[in-house]
N, C-alpha and C positions, 0 to 999 in steps of 0.2 A: 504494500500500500504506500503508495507516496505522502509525503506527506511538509509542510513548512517546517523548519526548526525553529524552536523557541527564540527569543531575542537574544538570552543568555548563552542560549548555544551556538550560535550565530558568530557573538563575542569571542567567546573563548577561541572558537574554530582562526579565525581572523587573526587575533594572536598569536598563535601558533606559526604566524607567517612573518610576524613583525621581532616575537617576544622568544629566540630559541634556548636562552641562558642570561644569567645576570648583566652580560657584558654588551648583551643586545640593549639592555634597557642604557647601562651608563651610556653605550653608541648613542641614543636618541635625544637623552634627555643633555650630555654637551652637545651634540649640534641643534636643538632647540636656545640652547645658552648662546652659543656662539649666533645663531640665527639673532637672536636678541639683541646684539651687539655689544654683551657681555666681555667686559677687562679683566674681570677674578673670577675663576673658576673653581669651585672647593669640591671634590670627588671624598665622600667617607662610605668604607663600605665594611660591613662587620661580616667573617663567615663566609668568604668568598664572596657573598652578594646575598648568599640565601637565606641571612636573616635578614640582612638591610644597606642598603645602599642611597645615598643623599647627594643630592645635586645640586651647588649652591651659587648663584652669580648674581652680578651687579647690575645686569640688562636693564633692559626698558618696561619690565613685566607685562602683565596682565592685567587690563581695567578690571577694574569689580562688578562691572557688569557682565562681562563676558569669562569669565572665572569656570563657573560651569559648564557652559556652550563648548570649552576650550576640550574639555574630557569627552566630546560628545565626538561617533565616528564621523570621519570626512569632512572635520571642521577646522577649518587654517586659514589665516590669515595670507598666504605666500601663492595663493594661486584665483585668481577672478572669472578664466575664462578657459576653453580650450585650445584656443590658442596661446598662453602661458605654459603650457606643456613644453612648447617648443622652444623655449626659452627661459627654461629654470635657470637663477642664479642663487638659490638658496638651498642650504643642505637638506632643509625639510622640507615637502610641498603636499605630499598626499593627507594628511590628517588624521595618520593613522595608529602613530605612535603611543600618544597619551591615553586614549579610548583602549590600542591592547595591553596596555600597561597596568592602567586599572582592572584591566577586566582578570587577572590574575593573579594578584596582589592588592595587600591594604598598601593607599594612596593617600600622605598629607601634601597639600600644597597649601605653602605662604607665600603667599603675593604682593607686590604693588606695581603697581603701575606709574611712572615720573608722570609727576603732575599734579596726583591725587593726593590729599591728605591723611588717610588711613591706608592699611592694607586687607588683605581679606584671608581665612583661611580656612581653607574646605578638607574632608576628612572624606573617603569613597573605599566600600569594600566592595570587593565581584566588580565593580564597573556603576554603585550605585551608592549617590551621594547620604552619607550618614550623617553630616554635619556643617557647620558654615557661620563661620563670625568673624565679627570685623579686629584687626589685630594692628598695633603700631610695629613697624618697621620701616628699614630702611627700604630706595629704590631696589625691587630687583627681584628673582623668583627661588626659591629654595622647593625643591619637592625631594618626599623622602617617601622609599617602597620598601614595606616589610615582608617576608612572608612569602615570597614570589610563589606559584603556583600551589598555593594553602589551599585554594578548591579543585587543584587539578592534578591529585597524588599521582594519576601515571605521568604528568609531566614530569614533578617532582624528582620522581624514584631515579628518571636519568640524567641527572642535574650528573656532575662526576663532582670529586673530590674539592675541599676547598682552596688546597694547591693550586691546581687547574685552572679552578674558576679565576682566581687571582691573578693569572699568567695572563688570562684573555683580558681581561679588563686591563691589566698594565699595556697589553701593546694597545689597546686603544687608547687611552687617555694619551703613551706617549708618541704616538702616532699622529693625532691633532693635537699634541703640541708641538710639532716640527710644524706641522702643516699653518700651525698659528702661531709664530714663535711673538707676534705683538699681546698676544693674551697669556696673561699668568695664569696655569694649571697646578693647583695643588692636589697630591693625592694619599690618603690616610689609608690604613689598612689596618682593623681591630687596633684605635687608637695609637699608630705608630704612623710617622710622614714619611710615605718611601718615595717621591718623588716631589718635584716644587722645579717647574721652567721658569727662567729669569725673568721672563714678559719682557726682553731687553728690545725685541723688532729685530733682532739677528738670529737665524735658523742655526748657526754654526753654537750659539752658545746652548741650546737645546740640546744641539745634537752631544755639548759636552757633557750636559747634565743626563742625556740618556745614557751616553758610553765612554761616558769618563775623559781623562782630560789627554790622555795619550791616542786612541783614536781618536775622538772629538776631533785636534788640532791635528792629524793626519791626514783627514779627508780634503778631499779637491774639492773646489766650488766648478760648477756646471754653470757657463755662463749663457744666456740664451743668445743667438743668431739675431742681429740686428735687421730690423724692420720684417721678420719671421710672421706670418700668420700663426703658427702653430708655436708657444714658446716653451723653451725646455729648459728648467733652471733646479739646481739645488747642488749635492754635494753626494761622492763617490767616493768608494776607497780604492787608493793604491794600486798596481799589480801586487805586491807582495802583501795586503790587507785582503784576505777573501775566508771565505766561509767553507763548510760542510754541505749546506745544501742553499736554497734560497729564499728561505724568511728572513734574511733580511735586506733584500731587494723592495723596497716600499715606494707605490707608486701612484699620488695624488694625480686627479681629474680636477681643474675648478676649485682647488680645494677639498676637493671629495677621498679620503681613502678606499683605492679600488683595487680588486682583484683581477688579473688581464694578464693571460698567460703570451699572447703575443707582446707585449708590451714589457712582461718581465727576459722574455725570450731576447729584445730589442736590447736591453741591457747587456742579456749576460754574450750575445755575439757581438757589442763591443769594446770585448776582451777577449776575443778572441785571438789566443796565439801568443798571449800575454799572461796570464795564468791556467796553473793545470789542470790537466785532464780533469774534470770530478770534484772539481772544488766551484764555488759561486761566489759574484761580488757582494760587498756592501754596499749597498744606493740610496737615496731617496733621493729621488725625482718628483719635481712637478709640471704637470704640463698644464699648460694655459692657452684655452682656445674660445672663440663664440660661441656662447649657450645654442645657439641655432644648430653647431657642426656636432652637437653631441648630443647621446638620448639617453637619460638618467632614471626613465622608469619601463628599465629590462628585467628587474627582480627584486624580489618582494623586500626585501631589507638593504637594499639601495646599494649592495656592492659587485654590480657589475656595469658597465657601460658599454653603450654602442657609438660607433663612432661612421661621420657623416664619409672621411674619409682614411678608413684604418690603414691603405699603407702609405698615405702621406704621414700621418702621427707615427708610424711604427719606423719609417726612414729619416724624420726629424733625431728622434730619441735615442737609435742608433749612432746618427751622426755626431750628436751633440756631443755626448757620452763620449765617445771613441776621441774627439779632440782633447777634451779636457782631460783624459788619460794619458793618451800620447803626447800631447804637448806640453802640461804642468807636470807630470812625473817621469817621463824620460822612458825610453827603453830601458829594460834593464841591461847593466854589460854580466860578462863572465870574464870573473878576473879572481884569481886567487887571492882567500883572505885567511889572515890566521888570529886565534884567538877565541876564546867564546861569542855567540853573537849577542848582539847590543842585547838590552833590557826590554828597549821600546820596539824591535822587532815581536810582531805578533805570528808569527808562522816558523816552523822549523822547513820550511821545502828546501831542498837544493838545487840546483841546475846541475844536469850529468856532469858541464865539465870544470864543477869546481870540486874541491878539494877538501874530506870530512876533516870537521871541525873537532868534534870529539872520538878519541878511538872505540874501538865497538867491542865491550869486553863483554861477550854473551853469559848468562849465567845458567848452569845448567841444571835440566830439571831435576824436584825432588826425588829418591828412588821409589816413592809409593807411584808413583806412573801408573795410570791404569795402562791392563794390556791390550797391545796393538791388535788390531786384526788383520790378517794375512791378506787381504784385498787391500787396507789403508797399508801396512808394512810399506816402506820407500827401501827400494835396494840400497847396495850398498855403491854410494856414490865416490867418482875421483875428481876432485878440481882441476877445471883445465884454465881458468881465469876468467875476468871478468869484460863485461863488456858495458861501455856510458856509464862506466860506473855507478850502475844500476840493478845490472843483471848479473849473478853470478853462472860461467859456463860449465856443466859438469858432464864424466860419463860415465855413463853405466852398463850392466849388463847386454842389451838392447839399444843401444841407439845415445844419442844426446840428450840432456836436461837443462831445459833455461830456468831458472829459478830467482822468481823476483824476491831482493832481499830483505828490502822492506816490509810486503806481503809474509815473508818465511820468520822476520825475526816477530812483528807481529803476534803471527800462532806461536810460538815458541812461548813471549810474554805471556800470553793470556790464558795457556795452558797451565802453565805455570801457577802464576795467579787465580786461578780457579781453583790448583789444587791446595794452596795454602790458605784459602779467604777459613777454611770451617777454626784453624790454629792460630792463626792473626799473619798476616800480609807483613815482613819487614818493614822498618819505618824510616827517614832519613831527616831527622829534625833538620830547621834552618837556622845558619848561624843569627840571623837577622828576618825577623818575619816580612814579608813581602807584602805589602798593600794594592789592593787588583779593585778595579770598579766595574761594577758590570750593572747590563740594561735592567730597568727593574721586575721584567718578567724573568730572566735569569736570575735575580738576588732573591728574588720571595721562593723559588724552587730550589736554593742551594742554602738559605736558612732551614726550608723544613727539611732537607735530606742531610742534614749536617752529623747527624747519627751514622747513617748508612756512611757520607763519605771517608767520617772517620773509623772506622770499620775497615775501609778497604784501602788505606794509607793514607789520605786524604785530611788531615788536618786543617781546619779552618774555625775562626768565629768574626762574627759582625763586628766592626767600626765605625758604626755609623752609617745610615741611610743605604747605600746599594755597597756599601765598600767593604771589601771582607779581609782581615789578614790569614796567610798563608802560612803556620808555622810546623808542617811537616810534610814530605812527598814519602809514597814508598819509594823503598831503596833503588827498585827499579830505574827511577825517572832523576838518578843523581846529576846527570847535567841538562836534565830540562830547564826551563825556566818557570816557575811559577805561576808567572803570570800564564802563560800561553797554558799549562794544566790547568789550571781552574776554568779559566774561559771553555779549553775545550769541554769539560765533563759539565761546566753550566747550559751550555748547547746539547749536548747529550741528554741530560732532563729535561730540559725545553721539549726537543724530541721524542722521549722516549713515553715520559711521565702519560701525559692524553693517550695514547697509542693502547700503551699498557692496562690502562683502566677498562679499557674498550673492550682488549681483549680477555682479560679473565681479573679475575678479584681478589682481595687478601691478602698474603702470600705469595701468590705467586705474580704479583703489582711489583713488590719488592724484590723479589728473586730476578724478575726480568730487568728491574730498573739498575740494580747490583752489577748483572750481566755488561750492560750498555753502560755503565761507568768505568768497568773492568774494559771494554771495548777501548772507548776512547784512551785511557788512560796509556793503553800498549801503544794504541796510535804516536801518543807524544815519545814513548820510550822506546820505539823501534827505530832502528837505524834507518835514515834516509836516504832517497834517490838519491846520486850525487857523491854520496860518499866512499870513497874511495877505500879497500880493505886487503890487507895482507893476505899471503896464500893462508898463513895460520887461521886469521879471522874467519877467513870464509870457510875452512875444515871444519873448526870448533864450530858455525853456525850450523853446517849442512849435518854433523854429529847430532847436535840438541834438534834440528828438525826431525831425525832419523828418530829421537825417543817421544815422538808426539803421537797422540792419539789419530787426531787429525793432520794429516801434513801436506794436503795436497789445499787446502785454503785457506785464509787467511780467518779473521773474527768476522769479516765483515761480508766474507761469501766468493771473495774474489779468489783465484786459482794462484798459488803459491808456483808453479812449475808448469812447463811445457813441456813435453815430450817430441820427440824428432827421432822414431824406428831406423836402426840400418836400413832397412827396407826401401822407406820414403826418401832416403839420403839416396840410397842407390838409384831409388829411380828419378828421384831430381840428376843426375849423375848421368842419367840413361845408361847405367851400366848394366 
């Protein structure tokens, strides 16, 4: 039987399209703020968001007449006509935010409106006003949501962890505050400030309060193309500044933070040939075009866009990009250097033909070894040397062995460390604790796992705000750099942590999250492309390969060795 759905249900359903986690609402209600024309923006959220989240600025509010209307669906001020579709310039325009906000949560809003002599303050649960009186305040709008999906328990149930939820709302708040570096964003989390942008009108000092002051003042400015239709402005890192994967390639529309995998594509081809295989830039770009050249209402919570002319925008941002890289930071040379590498280096890569910085003294595994099995067993190999000083050449029974060394020493570490995490992991205190600043969705995931880290050699405690000191590595990692450990294994939670929860619960949340710290961690302690190893080094490595369980791929799935049969030799040979 067919039938209408209630109003109520109607709500909620509609919701579900606007309202998917806590960080959808903080999304709405700063670019309602900023829509406002709001200078101080105060984000406090308790619980991840899932008891309560508050939204506080200095805008132009809400007249007291229209207070309520404001909660009511498809009601906004930013849109008059259908032809204004065509021409959005504001982050809100459909009027759907506040009405599914309500309709899922208890709703306070204090208002005033500049101009007015009182304020007003209304109280709504489900989406239905419970209360309203008049209150003195200053100009400006504060609304605060408790309870998020309190009538809608199967929402609820798949809220994840408040780790999580915290991570999602920190990249948004700091993502509109690059995008807004003229408005002061402050941001609280269970009465602690983990974040506060200068409000100075320079995007570079954001970008230091997000990633501290050694990137921050790393990054290149992206200058836009004079008299350009299309313009492409903000700031890039480095060749030798890049990532694991590409979250954090950020990519403004209008002002808008959007999701555009062409767009992020646009980026990472211009570094092409400039950093390695498998690694990703750091970005944030913005691009500025006519509200006309672009369509902003493609999907339901406003983070995708269409574009009038996608590969005019995609060959701008490409080009832009690729200048400000090759021009302000230079090709890199290959030249041989000696000594440990600088502090403020963020990456240990090498290029084949420079010259390893540290010698590579493998350490071999414990004799509880689990045993090999006769398919994984690796023959018994003979060094014949090395090639780009990258690959070690070996042979064997059958034919040739290429065997990537940084992949081989990798599984070597992490076997290892697997089999010692249950009796405790070696430690290698620092003589002088290291001070590292990380983004604040990485600092709120590397306070709550600070247990786990220190567990798995990983010593750390908070200094304030995103900045953590660094006073022990496992032994493992004695000439990493600190800094570059933490950053990686704070990336690795970023990553792992949502994944994990997704996938199974508990236990084994923790077991996996353990694992992927253990990953990374070999990543920093494995010897690098690049560097260059004595006949000895390379015996002792392909030795401790030979006692692995696994030996034929690395932690991370990639193939430790190549094989090359007499056979296929002969008949490349045509013999």
């Amino acid at each position: 039987m067919i039938r209408i759905l209630p109003p109520e249900i109607v709500a909620q359903i509609a919701a579900g399209e606007v309202v998917g986690r806590p960080a959808s609402v903080i999304k709405e209600l700063v670019e309602n703020s900023i829509d406002a024309g709001a200078r101080e923006i105060r984000i406090e959220v308790a619980d991840g968001g899932k008891r309560l989240m508050r939204v506080a600025d200095d805008g132009c509010g809400i007249p007291a007449a229209e207070v309520e209307l404001a909660f009511r669906r498809h009601a906004t001020s930013k849109l008059a006509s259908a032809e204004d579709l065509t021409r959005i310039a504001t982050l809100g325009f459909r009027g759907e935010a506040l009405a599914s906000i309500a309709a899922v949560s208890r709703v306070t809003c204090a208002t005033r409106a500049v101009g007015e002599e009182m304020g007003t303050l209304i109280r709504l649960e489900g989406g239905e006003v419970v209360s309203r009186r008049p209150i003195g305040r200053p100009p400006g709008t504060t609304v605060t949501v408790e309870d998020i999906f309190y009538n809608v328990p199967a929402r609820r149930k798949f809220l994840r962890s408040s780790a999580t939820e915290r991570r999602h709302i920190d990249a948004w708040v700091t993502r509109y505050a690059m995008a807004y570096p003229d408005r002061r964003f402050t941001l609280v989390h269970d009465g602690r400030e983990v974040f506060r942008s200068p409000g100075t009108g320079q995007m570079r000092d954001v970008l230091v309060a997000v990633y501290g002051l050694e990137v921050g003042s790393a990054l290149l400015e992206v200058l836009p193309e004079e008299g350009a239709a299309i313009r492409v402005e903000g700031f890039v890192g480095p060749p030798h500044l890049h990532r694991a994967d590409r979250g954090e390639i950020t990519l403004f529309v209008n002002g808008r933070w959007v999701q555009d995998a062409r767009l992020t594509y646009a980026v990472i081809q211009a570094y092409h040939t400039l950093i390695p295989t498998g690694r990703y830039p750091l970005a944030v770009v913005m691009v500025t075009l006519p509200p006309e050249d672009v369509d902003v209402n493609v999907h339901p919570a406003k983070a995708e866009v269409r574009f009038r002319d996608g590969d005019g925008v995609f060959r701008a941002v490409q080009r832009t990009v690729r200048q400000a890289v090759a021009e302000e930071s230079g090709i890199p040379t290959l030249k041989p250097v000696s000594g440990p590498s600088p502090a403020s280096q963020p990456t240990e890569f090498r290029f084949p033909e420079e010259p390893r910085r540290e010698p590579f003294r493998p350490t071999p595994l414990p004799l509880t070894t689990p045993p090999v099995s006769p398919a994984a067993k690796l023959p018994v190999l003979r060094v014949v040397g090395q090639v780009a000083a990258t690959y070690i050449i070996a042979e064997g029974p059958d034919g040739l062995y290429l065997i990537d060394q940084h992949a081989a020493h990798e599984r070597v570490l992490y076997e290892r460390l697997m089999a010692q995490r249950a009796s405790g992991i070696p430690v290698q205190p620092l003589l002088e604790p290291v001070a590292v600043d990380l983004p604040p969705e990485w600092a709120g995931l590397v306070d709550v796992y600070q247990e786990t880290l220190r567990r798995l050699g990983v010593e750390v405690e908070p200094f304030g705000g995103n900045t953590f000191l660094v006073r022990a590595l496992p032994a493992v990692l004695s000439s990493a750099h600190p800094r570059d450990v933490l950053t990686e294994v704070a990336q690795g939670l970023a990553e792992e942590s949502g994944g994990a929860e997704e996938r199974k619960g508990g236990g084994a949340v923790e077991d996996e999250i353990e694992r992927a710290i253990i990953r990374r961690v070999c990543q920093q302690g494995a010897i690098k492309a690049g560097q260059i190893l004595s006949r000895e080094e390379m015996e002792e490595l392909l030795r401790a390969l030979e006692g692995c369980e696994t030996p034929r791929t690395c932690p991370h799935g990639r193939p430790t060795m190549i094989h090359i049969s007499t056979a296929q030799l002969a008949r490349e040979f045509r013999r």
